[in-house]
PAFI-521235 format. One record per residue: residue in three letters; chain; z, y, x negated of N, C-alpha, C, CB in turn. Coordinates in steps of 0.02 Angstrom, whole numbers, plus 32768, in hexadecimal, padded with zeros to 4 digits. Glycine has a CB too. Layout:
<vexnus>
<residuo->ALA; cadena->A; n_Z->Z; n_Y->Y; n_X->X; ca_Z->Z; ca_Y->Y; ca_X->X; c_Z->Z; c_Y->Y; c_X->X; cb_Z->Z; cb_Y->Y; cb_X->X> $
...
</vexnus>
This chain:
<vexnus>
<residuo->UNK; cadena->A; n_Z->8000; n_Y->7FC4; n_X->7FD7; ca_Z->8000; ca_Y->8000; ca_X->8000; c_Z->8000; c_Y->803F; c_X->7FD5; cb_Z->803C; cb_Y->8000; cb_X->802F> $
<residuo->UNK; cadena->A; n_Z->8027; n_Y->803E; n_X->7FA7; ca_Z->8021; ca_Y->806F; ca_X->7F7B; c_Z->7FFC; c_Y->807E; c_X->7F51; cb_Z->8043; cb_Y->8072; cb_X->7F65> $
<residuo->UNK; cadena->A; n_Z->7FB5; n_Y->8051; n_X->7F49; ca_Z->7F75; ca_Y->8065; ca_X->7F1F; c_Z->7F3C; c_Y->8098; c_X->7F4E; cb_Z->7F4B; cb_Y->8015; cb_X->7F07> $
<residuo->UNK; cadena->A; n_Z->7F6E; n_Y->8080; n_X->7FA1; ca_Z->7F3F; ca_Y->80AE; ca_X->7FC2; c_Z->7F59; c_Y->8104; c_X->7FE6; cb_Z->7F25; cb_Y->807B; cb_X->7FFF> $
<residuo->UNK; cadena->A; n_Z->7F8F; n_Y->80FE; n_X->7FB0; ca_Z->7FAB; ca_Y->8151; ca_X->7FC0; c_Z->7F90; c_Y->817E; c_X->7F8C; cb_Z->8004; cb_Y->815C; cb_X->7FBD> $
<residuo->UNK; cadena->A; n_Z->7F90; n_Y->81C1; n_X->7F95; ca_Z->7F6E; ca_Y->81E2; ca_X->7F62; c_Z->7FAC; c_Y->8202; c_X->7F60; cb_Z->7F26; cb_Y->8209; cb_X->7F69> $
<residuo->UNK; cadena->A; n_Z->7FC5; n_Y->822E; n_X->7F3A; ca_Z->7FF1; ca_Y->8259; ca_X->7F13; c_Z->7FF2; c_Y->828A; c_X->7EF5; cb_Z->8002; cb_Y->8248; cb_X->7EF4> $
<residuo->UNK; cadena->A; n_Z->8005; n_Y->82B7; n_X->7EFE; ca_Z->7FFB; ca_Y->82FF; ca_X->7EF9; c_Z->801C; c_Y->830B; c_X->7E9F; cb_Z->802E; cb_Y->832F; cb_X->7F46> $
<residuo->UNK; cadena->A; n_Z->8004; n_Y->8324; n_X->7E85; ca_Z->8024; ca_Y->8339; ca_X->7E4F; c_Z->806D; c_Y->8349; c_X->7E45; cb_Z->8007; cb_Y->8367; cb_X->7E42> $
<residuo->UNK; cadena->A; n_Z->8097; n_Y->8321; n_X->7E16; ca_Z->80CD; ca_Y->832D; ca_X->7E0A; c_Z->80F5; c_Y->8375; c_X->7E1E; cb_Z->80CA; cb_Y->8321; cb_X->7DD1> $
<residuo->UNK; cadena->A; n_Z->80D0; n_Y->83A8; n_X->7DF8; ca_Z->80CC; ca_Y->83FE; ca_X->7E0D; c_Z->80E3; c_Y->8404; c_X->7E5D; cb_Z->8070; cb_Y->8423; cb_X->7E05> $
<residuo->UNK; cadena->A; n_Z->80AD; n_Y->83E7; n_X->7E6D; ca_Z->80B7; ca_Y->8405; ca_X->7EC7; c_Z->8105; c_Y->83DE; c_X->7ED9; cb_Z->8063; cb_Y->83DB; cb_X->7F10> $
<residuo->UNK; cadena->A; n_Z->8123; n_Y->83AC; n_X->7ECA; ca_Z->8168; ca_Y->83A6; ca_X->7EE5; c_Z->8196; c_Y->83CB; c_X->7ECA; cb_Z->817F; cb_Y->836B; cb_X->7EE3> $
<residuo->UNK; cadena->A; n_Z->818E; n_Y->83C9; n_X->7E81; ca_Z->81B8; ca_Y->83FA; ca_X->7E63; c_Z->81DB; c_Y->8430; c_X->7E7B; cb_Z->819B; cb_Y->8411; cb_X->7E3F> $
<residuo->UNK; cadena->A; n_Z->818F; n_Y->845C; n_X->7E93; ca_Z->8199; ca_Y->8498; ca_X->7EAF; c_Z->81A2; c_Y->8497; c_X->7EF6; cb_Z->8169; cb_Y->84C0; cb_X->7E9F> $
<residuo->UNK; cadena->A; n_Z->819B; n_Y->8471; n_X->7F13; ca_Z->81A6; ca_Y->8469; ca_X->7F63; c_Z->81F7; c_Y->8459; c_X->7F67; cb_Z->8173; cb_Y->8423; cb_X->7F89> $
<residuo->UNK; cadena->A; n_Z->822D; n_Y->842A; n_X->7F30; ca_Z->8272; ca_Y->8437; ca_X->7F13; c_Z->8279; c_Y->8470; c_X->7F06; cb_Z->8284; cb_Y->8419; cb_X->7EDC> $
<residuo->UNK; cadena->A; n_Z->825F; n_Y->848C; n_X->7ECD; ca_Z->8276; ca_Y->84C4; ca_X->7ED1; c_Z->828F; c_Y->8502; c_X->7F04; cb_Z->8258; cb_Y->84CF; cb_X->7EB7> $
<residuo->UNK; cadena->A; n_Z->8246; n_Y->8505; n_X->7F23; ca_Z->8248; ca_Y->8530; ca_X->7F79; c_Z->8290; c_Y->8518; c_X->7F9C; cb_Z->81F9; cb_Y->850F; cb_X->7FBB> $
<residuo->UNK; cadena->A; n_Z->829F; n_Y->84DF; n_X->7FA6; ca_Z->82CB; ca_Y->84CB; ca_X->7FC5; c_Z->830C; c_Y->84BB; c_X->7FA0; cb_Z->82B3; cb_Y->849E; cb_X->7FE4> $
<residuo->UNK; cadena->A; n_Z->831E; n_Y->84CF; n_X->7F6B; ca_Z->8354; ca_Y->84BE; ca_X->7F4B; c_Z->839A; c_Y->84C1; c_X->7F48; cb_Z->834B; cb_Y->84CC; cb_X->7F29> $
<residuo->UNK; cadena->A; n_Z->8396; n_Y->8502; n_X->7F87; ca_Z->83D6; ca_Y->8507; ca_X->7FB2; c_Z->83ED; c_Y->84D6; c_X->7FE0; cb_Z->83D3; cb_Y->853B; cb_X->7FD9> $
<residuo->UNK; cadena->A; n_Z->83C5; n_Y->84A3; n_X->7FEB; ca_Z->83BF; ca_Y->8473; ca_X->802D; c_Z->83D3; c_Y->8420; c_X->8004; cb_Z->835B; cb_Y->8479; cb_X->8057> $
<residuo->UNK; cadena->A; n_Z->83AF; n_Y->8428; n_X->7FC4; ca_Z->83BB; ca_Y->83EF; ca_X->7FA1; c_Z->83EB; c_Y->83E4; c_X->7F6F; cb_Z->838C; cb_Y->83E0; cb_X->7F8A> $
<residuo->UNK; cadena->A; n_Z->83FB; n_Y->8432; n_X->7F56; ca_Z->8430; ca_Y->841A; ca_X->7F15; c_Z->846E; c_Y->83F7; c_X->7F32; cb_Z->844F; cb_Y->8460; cb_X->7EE5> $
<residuo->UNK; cadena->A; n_Z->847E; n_Y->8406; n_X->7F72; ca_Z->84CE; ca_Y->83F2; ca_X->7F86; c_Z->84B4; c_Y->839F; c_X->7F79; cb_Z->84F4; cb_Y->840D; cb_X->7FEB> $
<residuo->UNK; cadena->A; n_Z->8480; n_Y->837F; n_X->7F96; ca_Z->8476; ca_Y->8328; ca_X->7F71; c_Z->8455; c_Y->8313; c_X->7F4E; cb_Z->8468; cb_Y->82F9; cb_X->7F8E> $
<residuo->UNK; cadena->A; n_Z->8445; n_Y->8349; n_X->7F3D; ca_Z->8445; ca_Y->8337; ca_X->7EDC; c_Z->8488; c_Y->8337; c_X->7EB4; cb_Z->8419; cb_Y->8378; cb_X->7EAC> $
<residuo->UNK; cadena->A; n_Z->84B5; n_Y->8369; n_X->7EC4; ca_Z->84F3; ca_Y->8352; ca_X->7EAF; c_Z->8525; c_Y->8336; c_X->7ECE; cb_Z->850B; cb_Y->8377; cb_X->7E9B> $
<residuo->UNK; cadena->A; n_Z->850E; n_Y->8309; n_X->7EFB; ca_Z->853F; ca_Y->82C6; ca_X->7F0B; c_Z->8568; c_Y->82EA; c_X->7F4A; cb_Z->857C; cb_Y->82A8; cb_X->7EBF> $
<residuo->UNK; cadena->A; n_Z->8550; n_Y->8329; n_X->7F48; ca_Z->8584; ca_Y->8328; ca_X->7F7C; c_Z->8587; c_Y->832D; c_X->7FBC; cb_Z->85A4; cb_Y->834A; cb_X->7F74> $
<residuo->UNK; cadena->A; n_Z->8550; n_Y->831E; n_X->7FE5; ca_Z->854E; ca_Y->830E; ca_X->801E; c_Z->84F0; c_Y->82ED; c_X->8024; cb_Z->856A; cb_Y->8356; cb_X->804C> $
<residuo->UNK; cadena->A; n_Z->8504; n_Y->82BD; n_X->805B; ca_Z->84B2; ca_Y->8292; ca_X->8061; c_Z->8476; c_Y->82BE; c_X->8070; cb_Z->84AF; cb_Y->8256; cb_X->80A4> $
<residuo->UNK; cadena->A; n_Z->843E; n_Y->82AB; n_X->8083; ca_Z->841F; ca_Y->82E3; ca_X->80A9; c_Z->842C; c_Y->82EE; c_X->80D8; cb_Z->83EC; cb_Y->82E5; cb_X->80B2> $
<residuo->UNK; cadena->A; n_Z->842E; n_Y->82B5; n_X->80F4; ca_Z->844E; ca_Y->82B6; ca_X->8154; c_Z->8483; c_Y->82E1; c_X->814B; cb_Z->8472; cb_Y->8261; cb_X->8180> $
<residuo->UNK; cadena->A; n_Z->84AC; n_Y->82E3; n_X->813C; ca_Z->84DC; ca_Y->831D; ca_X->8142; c_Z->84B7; c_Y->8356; c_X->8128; cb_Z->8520; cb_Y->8312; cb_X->811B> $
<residuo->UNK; cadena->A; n_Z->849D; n_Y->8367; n_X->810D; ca_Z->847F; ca_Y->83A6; ca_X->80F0; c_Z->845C; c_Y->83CC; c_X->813A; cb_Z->843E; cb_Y->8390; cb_X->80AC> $
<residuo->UNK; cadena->A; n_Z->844A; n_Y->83A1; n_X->814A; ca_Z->840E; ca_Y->83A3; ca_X->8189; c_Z->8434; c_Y->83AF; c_X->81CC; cb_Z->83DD; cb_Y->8354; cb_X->8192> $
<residuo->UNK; cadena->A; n_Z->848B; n_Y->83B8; n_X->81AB; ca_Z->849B; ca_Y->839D; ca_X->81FF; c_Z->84E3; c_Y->83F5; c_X->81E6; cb_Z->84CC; cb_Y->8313; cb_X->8215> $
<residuo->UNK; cadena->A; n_Z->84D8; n_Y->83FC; n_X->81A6; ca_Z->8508; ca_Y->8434; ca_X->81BA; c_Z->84F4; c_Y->848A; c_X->81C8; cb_Z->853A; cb_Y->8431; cb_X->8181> $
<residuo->UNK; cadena->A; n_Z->851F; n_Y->84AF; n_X->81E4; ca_Z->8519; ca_Y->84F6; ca_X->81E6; c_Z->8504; c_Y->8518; c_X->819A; cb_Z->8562; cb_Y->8512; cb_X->8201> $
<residuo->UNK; cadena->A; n_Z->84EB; n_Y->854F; n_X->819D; ca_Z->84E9; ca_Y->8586; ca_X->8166; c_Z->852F; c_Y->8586; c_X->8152; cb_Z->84CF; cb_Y->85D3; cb_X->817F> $
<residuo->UNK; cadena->A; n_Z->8556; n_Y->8596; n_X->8164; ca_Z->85A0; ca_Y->8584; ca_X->8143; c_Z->85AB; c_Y->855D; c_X->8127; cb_Z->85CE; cb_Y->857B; cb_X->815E> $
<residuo->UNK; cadena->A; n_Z->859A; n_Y->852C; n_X->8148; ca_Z->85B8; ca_Y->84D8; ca_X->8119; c_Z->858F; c_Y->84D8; c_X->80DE; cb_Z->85A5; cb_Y->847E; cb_X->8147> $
<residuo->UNK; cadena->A; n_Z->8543; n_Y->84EF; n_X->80EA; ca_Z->8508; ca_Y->84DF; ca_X->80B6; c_Z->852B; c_Y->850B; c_X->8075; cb_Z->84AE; cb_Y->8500; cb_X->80D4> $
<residuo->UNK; cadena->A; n_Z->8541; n_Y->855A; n_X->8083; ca_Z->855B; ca_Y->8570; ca_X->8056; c_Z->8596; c_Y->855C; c_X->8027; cb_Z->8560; cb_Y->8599; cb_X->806A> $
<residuo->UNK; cadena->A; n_Z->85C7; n_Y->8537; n_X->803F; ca_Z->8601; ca_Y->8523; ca_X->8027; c_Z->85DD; c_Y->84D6; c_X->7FFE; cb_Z->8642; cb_Y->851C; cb_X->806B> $
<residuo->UNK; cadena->A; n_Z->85B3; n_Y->84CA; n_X->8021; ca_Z->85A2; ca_Y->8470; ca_X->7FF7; c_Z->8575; c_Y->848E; c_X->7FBB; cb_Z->8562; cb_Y->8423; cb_X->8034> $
<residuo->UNK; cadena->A; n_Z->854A; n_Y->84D2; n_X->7FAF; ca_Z->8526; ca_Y->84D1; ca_X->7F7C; c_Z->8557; c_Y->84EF; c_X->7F44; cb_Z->84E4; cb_Y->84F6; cb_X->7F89> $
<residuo->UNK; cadena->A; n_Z->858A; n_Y->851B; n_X->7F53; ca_Z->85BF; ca_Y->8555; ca_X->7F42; c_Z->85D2; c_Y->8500; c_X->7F08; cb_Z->860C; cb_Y->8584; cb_X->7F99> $
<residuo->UNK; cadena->A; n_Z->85ED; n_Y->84C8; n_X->7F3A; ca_Z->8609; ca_Y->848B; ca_X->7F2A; c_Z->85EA; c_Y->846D; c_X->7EE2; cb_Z->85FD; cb_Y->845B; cb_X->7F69> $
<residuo->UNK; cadena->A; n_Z->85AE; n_Y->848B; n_X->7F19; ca_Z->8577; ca_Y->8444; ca_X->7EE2; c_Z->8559; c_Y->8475; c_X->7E8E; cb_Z->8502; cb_Y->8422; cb_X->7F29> $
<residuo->UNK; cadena->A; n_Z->8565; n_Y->84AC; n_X->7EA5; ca_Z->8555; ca_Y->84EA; ca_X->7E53; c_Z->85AA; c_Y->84CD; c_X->7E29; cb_Z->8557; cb_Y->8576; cb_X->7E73> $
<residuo->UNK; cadena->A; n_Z->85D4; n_Y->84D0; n_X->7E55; ca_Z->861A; ca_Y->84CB; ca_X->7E1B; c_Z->8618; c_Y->8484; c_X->7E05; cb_Z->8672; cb_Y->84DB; cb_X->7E41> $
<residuo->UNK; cadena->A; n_Z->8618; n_Y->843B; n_X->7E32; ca_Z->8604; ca_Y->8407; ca_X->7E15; c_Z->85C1; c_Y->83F8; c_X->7DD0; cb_Z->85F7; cb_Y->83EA; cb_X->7E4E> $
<residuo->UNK; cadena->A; n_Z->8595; n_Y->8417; n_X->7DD7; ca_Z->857E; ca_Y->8427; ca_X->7D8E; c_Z->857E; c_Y->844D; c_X->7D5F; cb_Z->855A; cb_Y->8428; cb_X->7D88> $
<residuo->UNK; cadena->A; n_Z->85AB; n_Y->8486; n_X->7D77; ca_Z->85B4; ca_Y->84B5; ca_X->7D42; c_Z->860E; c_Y->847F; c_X->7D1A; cb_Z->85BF; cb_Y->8520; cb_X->7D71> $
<residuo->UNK; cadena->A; n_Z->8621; n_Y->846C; n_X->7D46; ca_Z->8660; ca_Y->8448; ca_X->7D18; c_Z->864E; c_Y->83FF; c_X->7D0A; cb_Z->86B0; cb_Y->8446; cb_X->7D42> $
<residuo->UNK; cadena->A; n_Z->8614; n_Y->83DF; n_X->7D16; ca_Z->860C; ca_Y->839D; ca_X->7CF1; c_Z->85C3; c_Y->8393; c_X->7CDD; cb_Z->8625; cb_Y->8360; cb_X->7D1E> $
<residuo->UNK; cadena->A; n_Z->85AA; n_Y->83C0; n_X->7CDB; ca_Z->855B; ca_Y->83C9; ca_X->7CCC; c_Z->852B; c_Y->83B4; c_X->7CF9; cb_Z->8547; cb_Y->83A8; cb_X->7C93> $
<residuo->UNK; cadena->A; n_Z->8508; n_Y->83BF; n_X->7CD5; ca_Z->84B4; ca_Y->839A; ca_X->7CE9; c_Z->849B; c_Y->8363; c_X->7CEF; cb_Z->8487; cb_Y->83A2; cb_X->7CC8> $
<residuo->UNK; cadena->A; n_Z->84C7; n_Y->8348; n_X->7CD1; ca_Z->84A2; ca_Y->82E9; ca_X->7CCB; c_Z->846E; c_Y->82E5; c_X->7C99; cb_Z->8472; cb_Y->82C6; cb_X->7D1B> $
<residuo->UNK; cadena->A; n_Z->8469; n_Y->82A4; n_X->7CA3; ca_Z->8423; ca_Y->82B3; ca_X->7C62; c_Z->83FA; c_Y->8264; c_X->7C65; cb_Z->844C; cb_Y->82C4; cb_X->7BF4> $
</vexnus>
């Protein structure tokens, strides 16, 4: 199935993350699923990214 998908250049997701990076960093850093991402207020979204900037600013980046 997958010889018959085509795929957009690496670039174009990159930056389509990027655009959205307020929406994704909170699960990128573990700290809430998407479904929850998807399911909270502007409030909550603010306190989980607020969350998710201090969780890598005190244990890094990963690698």
């Amino acid at each position: 199935m997958v010889d018959n998908c085509k795929f957009d250049p690496q670039e174009v997701y990159d930056r389509k993350l990027q655009e959205d990076i307020d929406y994704w960093l909170p699960v990128i850093a573990g700290i809430a699923t998407h479904e929850e991402v998807g399911r909270m207020t502007a409030e909550q979204l603010g306190v989980a990214i607020s969350a998710a900037k201090m969780k890598i600013k005190l244990f890094g980046k990963g690698g």
